[in-house]
N, C-alpha and C positions, 0 to 999 in steps of 0.2 A: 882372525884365526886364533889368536892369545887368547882372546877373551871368551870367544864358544870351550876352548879348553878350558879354562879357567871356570868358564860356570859350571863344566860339564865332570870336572874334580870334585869341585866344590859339592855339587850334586851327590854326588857317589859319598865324600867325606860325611854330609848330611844323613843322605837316608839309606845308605848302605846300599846292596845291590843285590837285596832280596826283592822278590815281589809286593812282600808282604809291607816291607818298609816304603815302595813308592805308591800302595794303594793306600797308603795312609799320609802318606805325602797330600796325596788326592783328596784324600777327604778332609785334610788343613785346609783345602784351599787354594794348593800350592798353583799359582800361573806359569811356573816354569815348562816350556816345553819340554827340554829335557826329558822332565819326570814320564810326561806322557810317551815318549818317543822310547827312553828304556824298558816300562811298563810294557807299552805293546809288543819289542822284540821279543823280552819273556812271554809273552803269549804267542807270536808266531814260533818261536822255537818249541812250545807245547802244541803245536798244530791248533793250536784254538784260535781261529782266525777272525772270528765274527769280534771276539772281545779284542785282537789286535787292531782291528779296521773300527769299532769305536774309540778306541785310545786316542790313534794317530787321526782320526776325526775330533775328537777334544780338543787333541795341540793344534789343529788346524783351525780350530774356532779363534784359540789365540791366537796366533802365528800366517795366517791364511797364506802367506807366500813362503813358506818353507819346502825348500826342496826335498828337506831332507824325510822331514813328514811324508810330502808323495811320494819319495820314492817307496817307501817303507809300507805306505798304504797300496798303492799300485801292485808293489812284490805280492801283499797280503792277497789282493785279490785274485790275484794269480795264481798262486798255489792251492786256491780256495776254487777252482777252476770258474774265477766267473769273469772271464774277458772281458766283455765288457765293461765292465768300471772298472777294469785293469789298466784297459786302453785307454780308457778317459783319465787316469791317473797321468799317465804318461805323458798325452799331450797335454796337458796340463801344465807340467813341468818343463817341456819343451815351451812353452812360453815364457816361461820363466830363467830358463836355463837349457838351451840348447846345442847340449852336450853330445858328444859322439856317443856316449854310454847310455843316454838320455833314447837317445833314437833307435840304437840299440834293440833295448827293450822292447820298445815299442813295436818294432819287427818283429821281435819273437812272437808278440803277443797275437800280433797280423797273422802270422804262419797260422797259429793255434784257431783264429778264427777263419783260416783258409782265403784271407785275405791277399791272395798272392801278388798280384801285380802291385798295391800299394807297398807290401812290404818290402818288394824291391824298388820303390821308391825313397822308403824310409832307409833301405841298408845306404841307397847311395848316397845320401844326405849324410850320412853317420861317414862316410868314406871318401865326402868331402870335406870333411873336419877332419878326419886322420886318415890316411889313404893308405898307412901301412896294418890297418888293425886285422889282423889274420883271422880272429872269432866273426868278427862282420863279416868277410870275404867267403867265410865257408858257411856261413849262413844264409848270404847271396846265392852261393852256389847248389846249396840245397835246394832255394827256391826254385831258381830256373831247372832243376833236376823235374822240381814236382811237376812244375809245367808244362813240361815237354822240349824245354827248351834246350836243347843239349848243347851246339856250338856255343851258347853265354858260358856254360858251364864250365866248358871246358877251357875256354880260356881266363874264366876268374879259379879254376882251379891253377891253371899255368902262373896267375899271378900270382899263388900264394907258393905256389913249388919255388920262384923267381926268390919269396920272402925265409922260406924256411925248407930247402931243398933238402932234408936228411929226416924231414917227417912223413912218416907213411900212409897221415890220413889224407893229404892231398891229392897222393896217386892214385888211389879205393875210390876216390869220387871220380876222378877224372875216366879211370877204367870203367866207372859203372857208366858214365856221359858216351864213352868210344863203343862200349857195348851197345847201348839202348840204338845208337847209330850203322851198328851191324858190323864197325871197324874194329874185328878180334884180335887181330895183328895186335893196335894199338893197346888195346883195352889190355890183352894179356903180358905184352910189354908191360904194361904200368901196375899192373899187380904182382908178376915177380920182383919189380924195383920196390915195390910194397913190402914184398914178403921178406926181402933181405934188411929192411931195413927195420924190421920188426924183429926179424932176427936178432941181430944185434942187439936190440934194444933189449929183448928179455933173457935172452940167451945165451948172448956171450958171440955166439958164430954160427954158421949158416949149416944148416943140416937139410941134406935131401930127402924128398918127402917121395917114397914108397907108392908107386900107383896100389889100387887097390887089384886084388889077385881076383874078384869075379866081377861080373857086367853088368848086376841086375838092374832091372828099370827105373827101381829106388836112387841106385847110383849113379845113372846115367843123367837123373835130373839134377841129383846134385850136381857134377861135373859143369851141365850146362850154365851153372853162374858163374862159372869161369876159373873159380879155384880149387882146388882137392884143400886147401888149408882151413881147418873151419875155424880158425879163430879171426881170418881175412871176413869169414863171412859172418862173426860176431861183429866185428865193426860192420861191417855195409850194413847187419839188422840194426844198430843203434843205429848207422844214421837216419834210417827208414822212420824209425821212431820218433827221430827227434823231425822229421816233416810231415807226422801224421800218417806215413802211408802203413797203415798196419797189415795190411793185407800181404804187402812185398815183405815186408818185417819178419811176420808168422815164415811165408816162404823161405828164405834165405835162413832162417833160426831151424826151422824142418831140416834145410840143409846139411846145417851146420851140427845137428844131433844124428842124422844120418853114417855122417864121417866120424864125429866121435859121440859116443852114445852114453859116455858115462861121466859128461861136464854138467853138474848140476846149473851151470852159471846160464844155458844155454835153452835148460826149462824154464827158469827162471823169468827170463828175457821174453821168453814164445809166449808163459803166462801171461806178462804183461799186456804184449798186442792183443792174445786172445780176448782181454777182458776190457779191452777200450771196443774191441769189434760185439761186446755183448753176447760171447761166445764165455759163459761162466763155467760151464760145466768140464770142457775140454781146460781152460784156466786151472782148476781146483785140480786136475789129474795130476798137470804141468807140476803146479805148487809142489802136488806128494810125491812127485819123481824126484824133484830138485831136495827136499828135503830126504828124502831114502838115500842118496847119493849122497848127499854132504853129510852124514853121517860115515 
């Protein structure tokens, strides 16, 4: 570890830590991975992904067993949305270094390619190397959500409540698992423990939330997802998001602008599912709502 510091100082002392000075590093000659590795973060952090995924394929010419290369190549591909050689980045590394964070990844990337039953392979591998990591566990638990699976869910959500019992996203999952089961009892127990604790967290203390004064049908669908709170139902659309299901996303984000009509964060959010569902036009409305409001 001295000594990757030491070179990785040394690097920086060398060619600065402009771009401009590690492309000329590059065209010295320079072998150092490093250079390649610094190089391409400046290029993923300008979203230009094709020239960060050649970079960290350079240092990988030298270095062919560098973790640190794939991870950085893998990420690139990722955000580049092309799974596939995301995934192949990954395991990759997991031969090399199979790491709970390593496998990690690799799940997300599974979910993204709707690879669901492996990817809860891969979470449990990752949770047999660290069996308290709570981003794996609610990652698990999103999975068996997509699947249908609702008792895994709701007991790997119980396990993360066990780990961190005064967070609110546990209960939002575990609610959404007790509802899709038809046990409202439960489900709306576990979203007022939600709700207070969310309170707290941005608020200071718990305020009651005013039914609405008429019935109409608009409203009553909202209701049906369980909460009058639309910011309970901002989180349940991220998590929808982050498992692909855009369609429930869009819904509950409906919801959630229903109850309050003037959170730009809220089109914002609806845009995004709308436009992974190749729904552009309803997108682009979203966009000019959220920006009229945030104004």
């Amino acid at each position: 570890m001295i000594g990757i510091l030491f070179i990785f100082i040394l690097t920086i002392q060398q060619y600065g830590s402009s771009m401009a000075k590690y492309k000329r590093a590059i065209e010295l000659g320079s072998k150092d991975i490093i250079v390649y590795k610094n190089l391409g973060i400046c290029y993923k952090k300008n979203k230009e992904y094709d020239e960060a995924i050649n970079c960290f394929k350079r240092g990988l010419n030298i270095s062919p067993g560098d973790t640190g290369l794939l991870y950085q190549l893998g990420i690139s591909y990722y955000l580049k949305r092309d799974y596939w050689h995301a995934e192949a980045s990954f395991r990759h590394i997991i031969k090399y270094a199979p790491t709970s964070d390593a496998y990690f990844n690799l799940g997300a990337i599974l979910i993204k390619e709707q690879k669901y039953e492996e990817a809860v392979r891969i979470f449990k591998k990752a949770l047999d190397l660290d069996s308290d990591d709570t981003e794996v566990l609610f990652n698990l638990a999103s999975v068996y959500l997509v699947m249908g699976k609702y008792k895994p869910a709701i007991k790997t959500y119980t396990e993360i409540i066990d780990l961190i019992p005064e967070d609110p996203r546990p209960y939002e999952g575990r609610a959404s698992a007790y509802w899709k089961l038809g046990d409202k009892k439960r489900s709306t127990k576990d979203i007022k423990q939600a709700k207070e604790f969310r309170t707290v967290l941005y608020f200071g203390e718990a305020q009651k939330i005013k039914p609405p004064k008429t019935k109409k049908k608009k409203e009553k669908k909202a209701q049906e997802i369980y909460t009058r709170d639309p910011e309970v139902l901002s989180y349940v659309g991220e998590m929808h998001q982050a498992t692909g299901e855009w369609d429930l996303a869009v819904e509950t984000y409906t919801a959630a602008i229903i109850l309050n009509p003037k959170n730009p964060k809220y089109y914002r959010e609806r845009a995004k599912s709308y436009r992974e569902l190749g729904k552009i036009k309803e997108a682009e409305a979203d966009s000019k709502k959220a920006k009229e409001l945030s104004k």
